[in-house]
C-alpha positions as CSV (number, residue, x, y, z in Angstrom):
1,X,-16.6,-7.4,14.0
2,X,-13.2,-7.6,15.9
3,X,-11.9,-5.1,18.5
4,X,-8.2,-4.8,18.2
5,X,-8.3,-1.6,16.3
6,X,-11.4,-0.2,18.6
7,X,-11.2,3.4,18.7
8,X,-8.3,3.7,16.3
9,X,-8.4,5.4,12.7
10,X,-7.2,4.1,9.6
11,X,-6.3,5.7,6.2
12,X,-5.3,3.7,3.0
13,X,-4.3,5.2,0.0
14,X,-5.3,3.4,-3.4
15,X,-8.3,2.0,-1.1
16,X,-10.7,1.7,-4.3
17,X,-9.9,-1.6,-5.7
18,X,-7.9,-4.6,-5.1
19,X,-5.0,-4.6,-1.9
20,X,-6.4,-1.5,-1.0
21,X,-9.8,-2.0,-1.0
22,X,-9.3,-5.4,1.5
23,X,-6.9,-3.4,3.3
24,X,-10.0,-1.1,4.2
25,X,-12.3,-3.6,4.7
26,X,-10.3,-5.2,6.8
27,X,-9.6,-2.0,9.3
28,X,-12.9,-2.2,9.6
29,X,-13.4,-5.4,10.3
30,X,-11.3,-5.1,13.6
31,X,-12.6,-2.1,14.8
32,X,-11.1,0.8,12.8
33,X,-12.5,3.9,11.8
34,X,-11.5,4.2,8.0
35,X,-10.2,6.9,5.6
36,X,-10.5,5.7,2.1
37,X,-8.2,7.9,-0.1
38,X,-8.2,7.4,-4.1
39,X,-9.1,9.7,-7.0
40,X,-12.1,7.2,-8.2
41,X,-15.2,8.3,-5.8
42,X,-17.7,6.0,-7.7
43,X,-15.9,2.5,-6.6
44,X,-14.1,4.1,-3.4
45,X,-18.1,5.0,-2.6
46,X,-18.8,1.2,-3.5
47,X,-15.4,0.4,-0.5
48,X,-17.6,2.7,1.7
49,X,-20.8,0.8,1.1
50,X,-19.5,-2.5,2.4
51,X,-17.8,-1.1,5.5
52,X,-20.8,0.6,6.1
53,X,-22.5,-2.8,5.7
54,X,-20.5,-4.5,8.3
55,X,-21.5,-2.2,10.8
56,X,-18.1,0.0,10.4
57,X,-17.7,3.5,9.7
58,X,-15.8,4.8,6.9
59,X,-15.3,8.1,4.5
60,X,-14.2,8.9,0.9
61,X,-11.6,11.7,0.5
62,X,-10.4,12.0,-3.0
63,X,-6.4,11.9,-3.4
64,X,-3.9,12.3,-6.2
65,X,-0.8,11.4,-4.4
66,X,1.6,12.9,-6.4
67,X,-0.2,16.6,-5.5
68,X,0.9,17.6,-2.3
69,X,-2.5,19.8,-1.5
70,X,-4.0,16.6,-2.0
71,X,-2.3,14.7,1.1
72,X,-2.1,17.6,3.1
73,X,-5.6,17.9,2.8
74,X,-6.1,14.4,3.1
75,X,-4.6,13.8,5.9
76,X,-6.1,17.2,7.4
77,X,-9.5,16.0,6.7
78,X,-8.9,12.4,8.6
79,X,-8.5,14.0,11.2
80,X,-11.0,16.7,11.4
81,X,-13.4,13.9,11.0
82,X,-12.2,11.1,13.3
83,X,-10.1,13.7,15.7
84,X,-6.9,11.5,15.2
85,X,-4.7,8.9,13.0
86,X,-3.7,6.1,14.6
87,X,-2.6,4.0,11.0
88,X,-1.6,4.7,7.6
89,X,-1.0,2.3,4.5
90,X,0.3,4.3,1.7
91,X,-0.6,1.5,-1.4
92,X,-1.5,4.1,-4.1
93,X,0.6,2.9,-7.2
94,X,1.1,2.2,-11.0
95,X,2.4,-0.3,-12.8
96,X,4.4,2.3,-15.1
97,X,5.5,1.3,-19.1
98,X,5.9,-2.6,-19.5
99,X,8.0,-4.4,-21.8
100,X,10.0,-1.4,-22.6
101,X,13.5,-1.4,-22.2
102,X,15.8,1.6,-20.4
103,X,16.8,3.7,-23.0
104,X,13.1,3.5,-24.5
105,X,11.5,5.2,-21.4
106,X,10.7,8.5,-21.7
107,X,11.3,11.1,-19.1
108,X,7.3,12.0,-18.6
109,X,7.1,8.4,-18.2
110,X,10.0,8.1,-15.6
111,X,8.5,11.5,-13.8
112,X,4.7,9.9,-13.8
113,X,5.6,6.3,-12.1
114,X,8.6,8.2,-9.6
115,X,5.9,11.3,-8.8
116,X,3.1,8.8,-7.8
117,X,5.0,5.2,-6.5
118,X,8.2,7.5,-4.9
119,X,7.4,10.9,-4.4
120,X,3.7,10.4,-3.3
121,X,4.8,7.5,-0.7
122,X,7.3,10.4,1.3
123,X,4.4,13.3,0.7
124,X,1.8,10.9,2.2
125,X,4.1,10.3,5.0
126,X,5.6,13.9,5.4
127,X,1.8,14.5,6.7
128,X,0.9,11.1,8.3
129,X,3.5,11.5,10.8
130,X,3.0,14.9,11.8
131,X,-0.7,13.7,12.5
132,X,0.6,11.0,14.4
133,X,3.1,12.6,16.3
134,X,0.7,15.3,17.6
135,X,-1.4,12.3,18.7
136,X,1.3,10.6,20.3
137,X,2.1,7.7,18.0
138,X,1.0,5.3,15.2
139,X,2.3,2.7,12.4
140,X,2.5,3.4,9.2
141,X,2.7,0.3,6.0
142,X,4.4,1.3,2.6
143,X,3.7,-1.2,-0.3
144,X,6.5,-2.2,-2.1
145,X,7.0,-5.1,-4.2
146,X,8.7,-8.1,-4.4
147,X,10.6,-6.2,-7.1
148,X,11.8,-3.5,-4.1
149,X,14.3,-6.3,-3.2
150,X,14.7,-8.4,-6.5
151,X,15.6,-7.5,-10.8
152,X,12.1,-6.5,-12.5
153,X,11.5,-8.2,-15.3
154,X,12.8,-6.9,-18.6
155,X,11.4,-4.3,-19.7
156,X,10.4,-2.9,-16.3
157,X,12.6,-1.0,-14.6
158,X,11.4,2.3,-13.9
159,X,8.5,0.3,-11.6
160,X,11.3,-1.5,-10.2
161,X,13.3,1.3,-9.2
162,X,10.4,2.8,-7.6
163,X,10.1,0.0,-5.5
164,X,13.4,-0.5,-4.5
165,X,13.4,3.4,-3.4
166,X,10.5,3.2,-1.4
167,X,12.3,-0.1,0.7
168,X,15.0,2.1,1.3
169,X,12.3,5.6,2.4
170,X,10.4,2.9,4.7
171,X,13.8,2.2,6.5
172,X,15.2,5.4,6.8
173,X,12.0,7.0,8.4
174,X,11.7,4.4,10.4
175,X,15.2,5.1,12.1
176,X,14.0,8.9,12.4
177,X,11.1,7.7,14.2
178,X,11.5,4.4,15.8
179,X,12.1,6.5,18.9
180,X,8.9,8.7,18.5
181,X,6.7,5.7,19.2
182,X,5.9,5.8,15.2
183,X,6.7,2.6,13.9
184,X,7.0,2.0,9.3
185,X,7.1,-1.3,7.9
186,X,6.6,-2.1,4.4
187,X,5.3,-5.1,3.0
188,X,6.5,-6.6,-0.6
189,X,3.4,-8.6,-2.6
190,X,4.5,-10.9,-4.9
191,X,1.6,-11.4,-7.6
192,X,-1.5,-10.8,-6.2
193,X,-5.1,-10.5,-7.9
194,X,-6.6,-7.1,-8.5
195,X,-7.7,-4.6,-11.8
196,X,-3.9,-5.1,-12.5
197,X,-3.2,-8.3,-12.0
198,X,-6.4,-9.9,-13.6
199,X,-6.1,-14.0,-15.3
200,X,-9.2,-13.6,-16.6
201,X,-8.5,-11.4,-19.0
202,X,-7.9,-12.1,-22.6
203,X,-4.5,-14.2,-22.9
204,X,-3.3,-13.5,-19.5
205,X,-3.8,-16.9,-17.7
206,X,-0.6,-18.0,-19.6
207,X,1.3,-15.2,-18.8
208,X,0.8,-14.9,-15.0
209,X,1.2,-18.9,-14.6
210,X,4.6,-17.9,-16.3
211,X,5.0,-15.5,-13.6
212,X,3.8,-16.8,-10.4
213,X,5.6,-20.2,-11.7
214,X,9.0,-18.1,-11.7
215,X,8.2,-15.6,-8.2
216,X,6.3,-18.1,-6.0
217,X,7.3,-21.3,-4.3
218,X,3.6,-22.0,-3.7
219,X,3.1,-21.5,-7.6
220,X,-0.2,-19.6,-7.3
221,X,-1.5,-15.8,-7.1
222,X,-2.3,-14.1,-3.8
223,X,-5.5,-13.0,-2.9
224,X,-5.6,-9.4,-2.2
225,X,-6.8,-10.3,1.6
226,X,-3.3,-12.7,2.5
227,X,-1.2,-9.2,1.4
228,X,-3.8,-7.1,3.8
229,X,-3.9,-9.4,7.1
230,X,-0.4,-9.0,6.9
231,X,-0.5,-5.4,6.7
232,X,-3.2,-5.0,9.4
233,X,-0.4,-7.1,11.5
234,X,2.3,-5.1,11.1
235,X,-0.3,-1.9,12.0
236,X,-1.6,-4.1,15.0
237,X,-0.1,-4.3,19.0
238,X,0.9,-7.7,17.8
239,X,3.6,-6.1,16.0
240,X,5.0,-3.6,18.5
241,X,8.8,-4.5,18.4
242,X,8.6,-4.4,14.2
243,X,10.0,-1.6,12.6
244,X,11.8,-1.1,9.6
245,X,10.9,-4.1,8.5
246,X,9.9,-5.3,4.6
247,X,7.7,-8.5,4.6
248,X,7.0,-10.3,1.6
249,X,4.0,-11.6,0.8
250,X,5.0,-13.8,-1.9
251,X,4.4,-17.2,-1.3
252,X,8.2,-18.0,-0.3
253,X,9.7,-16.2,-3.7
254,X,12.7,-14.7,-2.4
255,X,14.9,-17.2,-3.1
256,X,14.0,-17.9,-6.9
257,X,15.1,-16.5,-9.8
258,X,13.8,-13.1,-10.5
């Protein structure tokens, strides 16, 4: 176990699988004291099991984070039980319809993947701050997307848009706050395994060798553990002069065709 987050607390939304599950794990890992917020309490139990394992300490609060109750109470909770918040990664998101173009999107569709990847990033936020400013400071992570800076793929846009929207919410609070001692990054995974992104499943090894071959230089998936060491960076006192920033963790995409 590592010490650089000793005596902090951590929350990550979406912490039951995948990104944010590592992300979690690997709070704990250096030290933190970790909030795990999702809306499935058998595998975010499961997240809680393993930091628990390691020696960490870690609890469950269930979160839909397109209710604002929800994060308020999420956020209230954190801190009733760890007396402060120190770091937030808001990661909770869906992939929204695929393969369907524009016009063929329908508004509950539009509202569902803008109410939970948009709208649930700023409530999340909205409360994580005012926790953090009462305690004197804190960093905050948004997880965007390769496709926050870059064309989705056909038939994708609504996620894309999302994405793009929560780039320009990270940098916009973070010039409301930079001088608050509250610093917000985001970070932009390209492909990265997880329940979504999954090559083992029926016919999708062709399809994400397609993708990866097009969005990474290094022609290969991410772990979910490269996309959270960099987000436990940008949360860290190795990061104290970044702000406003949107990493990618792509494997050197940005400069290929999207």
């Amino acid at each position: 176990m590592g010490e650089s987050f000793k005596g902090k607390v951590a929350l990550v939304t979406g912490a039951s699988s995948g990104l944010g599950e590592a992300t979690a794990i690997k709070f704990a890992e250096e030290g933190a004291r970790v909030v795990i917020a999702a809306r499935r309490e058998e595998q975010s139990a499961q997240v809680v099991k393993k930091i628990t394992a390691l020696g960490g300490e870690a609890i469950f609060v269930r979160a839909d984070v397109s209710r604002a109750a929800d994060i308020e109470a999420m956020v209230k909770t954190a801190v009733q039980k760890f007396g402060r918040l120190d770091c937030a990664v808001n990661n909770a998101g869906i992939s929204g319809p695929r393969l369907t173009p524009l016009a063929d999107v329908t508004e509950a569709q539009w509202d569902e993947i803008m109410g939970i990847n948009l709208k649930g990033v700023w409530l999340c936020m909205k409360h994580e701050i005012n926790a953090m400013l009462a305690n004197g400071g804190g960093a905050i992570v948004n997880v965007a997307s390769i496709y926050g800076y870059k064309p989705s793929d056909m038939g994708h846009a609504p996620y894309a848009t999302s994405k793009h929207a929560v780039v320009g919410l990270t940098k916009s609070a973070a010039v409301d706050y930079g001088q608050k001692a509250i610093r917000i990054n985001a970070v932009a995974p390209g492909f990265t395994r997880s329940e979504m992104v999954n090559p083992e499943r029926p016919r999708a090894a062709e399809h994400y060798k397609m993708l990866v071959a097009r969005h990474s230089s290094m022609n290969r998936l991410a772990t979910a553990e490269e996309a959270a060491n960099a987000i436990v960076w940008l949360c860290s006192d190795a990061a104290s002069f970044v702000n406003g920033a949107v990493l990618a963790v792509d494997g050197g995409g940005a400069g290929l065709l999207g």
